[in-house]
Backbone bond lengths (Angstrom), bond angles and torsions (degrees), N, CA, C in turn:
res aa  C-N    CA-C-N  psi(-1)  N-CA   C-N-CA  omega(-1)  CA-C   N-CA-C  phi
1 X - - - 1.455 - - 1.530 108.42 -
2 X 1.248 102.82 118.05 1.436 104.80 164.70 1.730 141.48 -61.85
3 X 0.667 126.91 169.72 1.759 135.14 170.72 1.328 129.00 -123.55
4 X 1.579 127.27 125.38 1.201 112.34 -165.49 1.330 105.04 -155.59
5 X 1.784 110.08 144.60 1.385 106.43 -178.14 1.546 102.75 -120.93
6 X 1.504 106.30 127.33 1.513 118.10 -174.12 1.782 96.83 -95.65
7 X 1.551 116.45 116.97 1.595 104.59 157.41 1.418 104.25 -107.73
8 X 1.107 112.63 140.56 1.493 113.56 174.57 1.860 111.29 -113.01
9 X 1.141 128.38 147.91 1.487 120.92 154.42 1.579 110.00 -116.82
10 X 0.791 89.21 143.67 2.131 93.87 172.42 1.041 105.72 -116.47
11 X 1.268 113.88 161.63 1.734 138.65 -177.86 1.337 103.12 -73.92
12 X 1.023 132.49 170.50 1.581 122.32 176.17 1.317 93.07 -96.80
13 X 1.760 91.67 145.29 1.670 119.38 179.58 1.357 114.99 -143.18
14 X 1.354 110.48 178.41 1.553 103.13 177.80 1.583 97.91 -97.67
15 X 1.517 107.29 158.14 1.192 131.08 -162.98 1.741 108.27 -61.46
16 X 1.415 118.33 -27.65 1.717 111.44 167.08 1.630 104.02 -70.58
17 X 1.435 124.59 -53.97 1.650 122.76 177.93 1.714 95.66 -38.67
18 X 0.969 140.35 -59.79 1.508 139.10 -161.00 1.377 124.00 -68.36
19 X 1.559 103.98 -30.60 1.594 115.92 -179.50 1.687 83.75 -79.17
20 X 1.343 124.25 -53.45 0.954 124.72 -168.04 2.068 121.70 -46.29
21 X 1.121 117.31 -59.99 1.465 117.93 134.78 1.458 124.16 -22.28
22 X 1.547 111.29 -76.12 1.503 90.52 -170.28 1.624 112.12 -63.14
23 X 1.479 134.96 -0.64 1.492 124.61 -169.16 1.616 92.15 -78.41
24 X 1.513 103.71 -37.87 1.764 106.04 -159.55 1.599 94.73 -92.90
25 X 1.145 132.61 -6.00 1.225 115.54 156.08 1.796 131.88 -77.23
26 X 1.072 81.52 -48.60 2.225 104.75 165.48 1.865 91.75 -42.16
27 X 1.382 121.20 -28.61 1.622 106.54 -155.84 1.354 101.26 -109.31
28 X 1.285 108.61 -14.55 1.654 105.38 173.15 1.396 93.94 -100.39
29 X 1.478 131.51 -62.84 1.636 102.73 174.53 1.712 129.83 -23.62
30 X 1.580 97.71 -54.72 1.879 98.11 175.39 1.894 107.66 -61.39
31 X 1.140 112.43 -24.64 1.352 93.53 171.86 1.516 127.52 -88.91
32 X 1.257 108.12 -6.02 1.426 113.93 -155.42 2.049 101.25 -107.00
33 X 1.413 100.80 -17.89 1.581 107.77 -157.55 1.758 97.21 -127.91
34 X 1.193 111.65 154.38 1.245 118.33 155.92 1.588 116.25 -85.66
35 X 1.073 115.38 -23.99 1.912 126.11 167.41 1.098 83.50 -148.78
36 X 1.576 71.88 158.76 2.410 109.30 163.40 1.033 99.26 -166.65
37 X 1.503 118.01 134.19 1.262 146.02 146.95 1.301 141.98 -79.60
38 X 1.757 126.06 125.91 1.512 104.20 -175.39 1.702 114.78 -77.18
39 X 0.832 106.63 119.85 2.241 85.82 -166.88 1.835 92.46 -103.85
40 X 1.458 144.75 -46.35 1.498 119.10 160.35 1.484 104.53 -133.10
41 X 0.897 102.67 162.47 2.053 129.90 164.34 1.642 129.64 -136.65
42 X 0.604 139.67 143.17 1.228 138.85 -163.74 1.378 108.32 -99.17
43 X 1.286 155.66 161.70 1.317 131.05 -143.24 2.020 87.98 -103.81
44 X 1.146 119.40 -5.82 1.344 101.53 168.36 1.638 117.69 -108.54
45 X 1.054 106.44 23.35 1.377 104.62 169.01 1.781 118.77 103.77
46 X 1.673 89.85 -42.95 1.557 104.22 -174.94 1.207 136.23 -38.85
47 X 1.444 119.04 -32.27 1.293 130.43 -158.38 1.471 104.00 -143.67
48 X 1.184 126.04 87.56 1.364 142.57 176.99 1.593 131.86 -84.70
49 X 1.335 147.88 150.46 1.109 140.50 157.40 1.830 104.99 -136.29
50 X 2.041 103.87 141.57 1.292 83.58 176.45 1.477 83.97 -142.18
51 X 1.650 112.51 150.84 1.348 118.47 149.83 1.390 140.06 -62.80
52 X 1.492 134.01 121.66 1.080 110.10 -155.68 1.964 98.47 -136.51
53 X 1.059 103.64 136.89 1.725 108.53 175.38 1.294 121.37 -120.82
54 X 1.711 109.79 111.95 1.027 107.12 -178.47 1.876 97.89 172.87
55 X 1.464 93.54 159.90 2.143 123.33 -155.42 1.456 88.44 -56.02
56 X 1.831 130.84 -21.20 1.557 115.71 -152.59 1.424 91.56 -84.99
57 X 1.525 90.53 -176.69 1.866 103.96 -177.23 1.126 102.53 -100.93
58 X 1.066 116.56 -175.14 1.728 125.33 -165.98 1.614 107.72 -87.60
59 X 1.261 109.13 -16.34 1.756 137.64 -179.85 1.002 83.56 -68.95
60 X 1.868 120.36 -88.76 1.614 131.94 -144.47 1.941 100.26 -54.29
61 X 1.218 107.81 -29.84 1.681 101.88 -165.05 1.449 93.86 -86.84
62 X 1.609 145.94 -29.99 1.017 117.37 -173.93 1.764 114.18 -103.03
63 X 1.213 122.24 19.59 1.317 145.60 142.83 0.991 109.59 -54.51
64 X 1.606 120.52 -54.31 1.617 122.36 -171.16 0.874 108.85 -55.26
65 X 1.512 103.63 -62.85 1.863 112.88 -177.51 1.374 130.82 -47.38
66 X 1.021 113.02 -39.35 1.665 130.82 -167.73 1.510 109.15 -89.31
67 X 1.565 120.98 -28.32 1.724 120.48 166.32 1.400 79.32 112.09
68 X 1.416 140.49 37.46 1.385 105.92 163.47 1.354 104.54 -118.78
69 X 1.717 122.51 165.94 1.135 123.79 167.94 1.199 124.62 -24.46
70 X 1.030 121.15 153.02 2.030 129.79 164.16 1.571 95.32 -64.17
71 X 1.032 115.89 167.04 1.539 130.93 145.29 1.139 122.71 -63.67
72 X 1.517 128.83 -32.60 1.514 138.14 -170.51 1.853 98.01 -75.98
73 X 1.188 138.41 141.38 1.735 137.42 -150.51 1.993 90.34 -94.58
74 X 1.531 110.15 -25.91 1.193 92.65 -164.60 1.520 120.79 -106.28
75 X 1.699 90.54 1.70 1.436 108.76 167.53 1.362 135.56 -49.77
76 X 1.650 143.17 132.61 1.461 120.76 168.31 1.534 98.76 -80.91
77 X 1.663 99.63 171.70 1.343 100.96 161.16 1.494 115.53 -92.95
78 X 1.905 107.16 155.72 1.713 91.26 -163.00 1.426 92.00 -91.87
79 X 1.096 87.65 -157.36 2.007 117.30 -165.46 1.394 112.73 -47.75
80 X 1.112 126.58 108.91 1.617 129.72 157.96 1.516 121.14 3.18
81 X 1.169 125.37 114.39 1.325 110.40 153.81 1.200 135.06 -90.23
82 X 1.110 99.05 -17.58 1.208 115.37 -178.58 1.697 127.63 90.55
83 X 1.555 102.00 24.01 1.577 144.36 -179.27 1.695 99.09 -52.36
84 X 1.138 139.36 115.70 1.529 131.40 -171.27 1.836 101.59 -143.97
85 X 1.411 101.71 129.98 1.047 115.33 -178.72 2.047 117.96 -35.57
86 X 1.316 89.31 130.89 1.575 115.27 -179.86 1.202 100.24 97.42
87 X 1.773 130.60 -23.39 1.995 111.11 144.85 1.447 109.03 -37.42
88 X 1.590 100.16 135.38 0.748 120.52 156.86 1.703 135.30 -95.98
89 X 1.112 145.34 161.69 1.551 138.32 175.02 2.064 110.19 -139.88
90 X 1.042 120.59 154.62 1.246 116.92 146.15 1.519 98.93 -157.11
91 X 1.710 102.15 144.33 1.330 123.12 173.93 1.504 121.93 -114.72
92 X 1.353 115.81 103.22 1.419 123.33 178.23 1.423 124.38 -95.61
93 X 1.482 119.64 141.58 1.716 101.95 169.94 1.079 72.28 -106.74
94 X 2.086 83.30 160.99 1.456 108.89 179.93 1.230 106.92 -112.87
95 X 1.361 127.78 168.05 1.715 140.00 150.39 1.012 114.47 -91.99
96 X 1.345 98.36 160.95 1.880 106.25 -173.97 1.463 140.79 -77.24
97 X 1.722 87.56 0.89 1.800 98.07 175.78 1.571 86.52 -89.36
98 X 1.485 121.80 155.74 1.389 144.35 -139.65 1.729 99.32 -177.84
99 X 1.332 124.13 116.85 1.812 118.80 173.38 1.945 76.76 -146.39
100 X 1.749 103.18 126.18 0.636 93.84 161.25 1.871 112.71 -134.17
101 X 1.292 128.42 -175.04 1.755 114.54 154.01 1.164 96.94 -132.36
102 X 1.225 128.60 144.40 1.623 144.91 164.19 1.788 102.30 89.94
103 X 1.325 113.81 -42.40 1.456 114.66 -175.91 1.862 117.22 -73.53
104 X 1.617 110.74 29.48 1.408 116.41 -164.69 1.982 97.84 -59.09
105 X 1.196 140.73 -11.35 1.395 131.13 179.85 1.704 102.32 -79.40
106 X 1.383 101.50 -59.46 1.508 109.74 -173.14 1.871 103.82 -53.23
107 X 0.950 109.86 -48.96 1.659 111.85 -176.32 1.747 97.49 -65.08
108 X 1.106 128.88 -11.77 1.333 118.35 -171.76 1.431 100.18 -107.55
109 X 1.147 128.23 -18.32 1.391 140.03 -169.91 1.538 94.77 -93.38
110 X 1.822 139.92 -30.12 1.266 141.07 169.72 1.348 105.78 -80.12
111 X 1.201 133.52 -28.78 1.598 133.48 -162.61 1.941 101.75 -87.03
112 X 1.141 91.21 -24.85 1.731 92.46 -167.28 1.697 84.28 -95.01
113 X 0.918 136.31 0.46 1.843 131.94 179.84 1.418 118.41 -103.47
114 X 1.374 91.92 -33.29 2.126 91.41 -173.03 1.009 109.08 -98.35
115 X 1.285 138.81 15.92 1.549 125.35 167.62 1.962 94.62 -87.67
């Protein structure tokens, strides 16, 4: 099982467009991961990071996000997020060394995953 940290930035929106995102994101994360974690947000929503566990590649999950095809040819693409040009995304796997200060949940939420 893999490990992965999604940061996202968004364009500025109004505050229903954003709830609106995170509902359709929460639903492709539950489909895409066996866990996910929120590890930061910014208090308006904009600038997000989430932990995410699960077999896909760092490709297939930020496909999801963004509205584009899977990699797989016979795949659809899933549900809208509502991802709009000048969002940004990056998808990292992580390793299991972890040093963090202030982020003691998120480091505890990676330590209980990578063994």
């Amino acid at each position: 099982m893999k490990i992965h940290l999604i940061h996202i930035q968004l364009m500025p929106r109004q505050r229903q467009d954003i709830e609106r995102f995170g509902i359709a994101l929460a639903q492709i994360l539950n489909t895409l991961s066996t866990n996910h974690q929120l590890a930061y947000a910014t208090p308006d929503k904009h600038l997000l990071g989430y932990f995410v566990q699960s077999e896909k590649t760092a490709n297939q999950i930020r496909m999801a996000i963004d509205g584009n095809h899977s990699p797989n040819t016979n795949s659809k693409p899933m549900m809208p997020t509502g991802f709009a040009n000048g969002d940004k995304i990056l998808v990292i796997e992580l390793a299991a060394d972890v040093s963090e200060n202030g982020f003691n949940v998120a480091k505890t939420w990676l330590n209980r995953r990578s063994n």
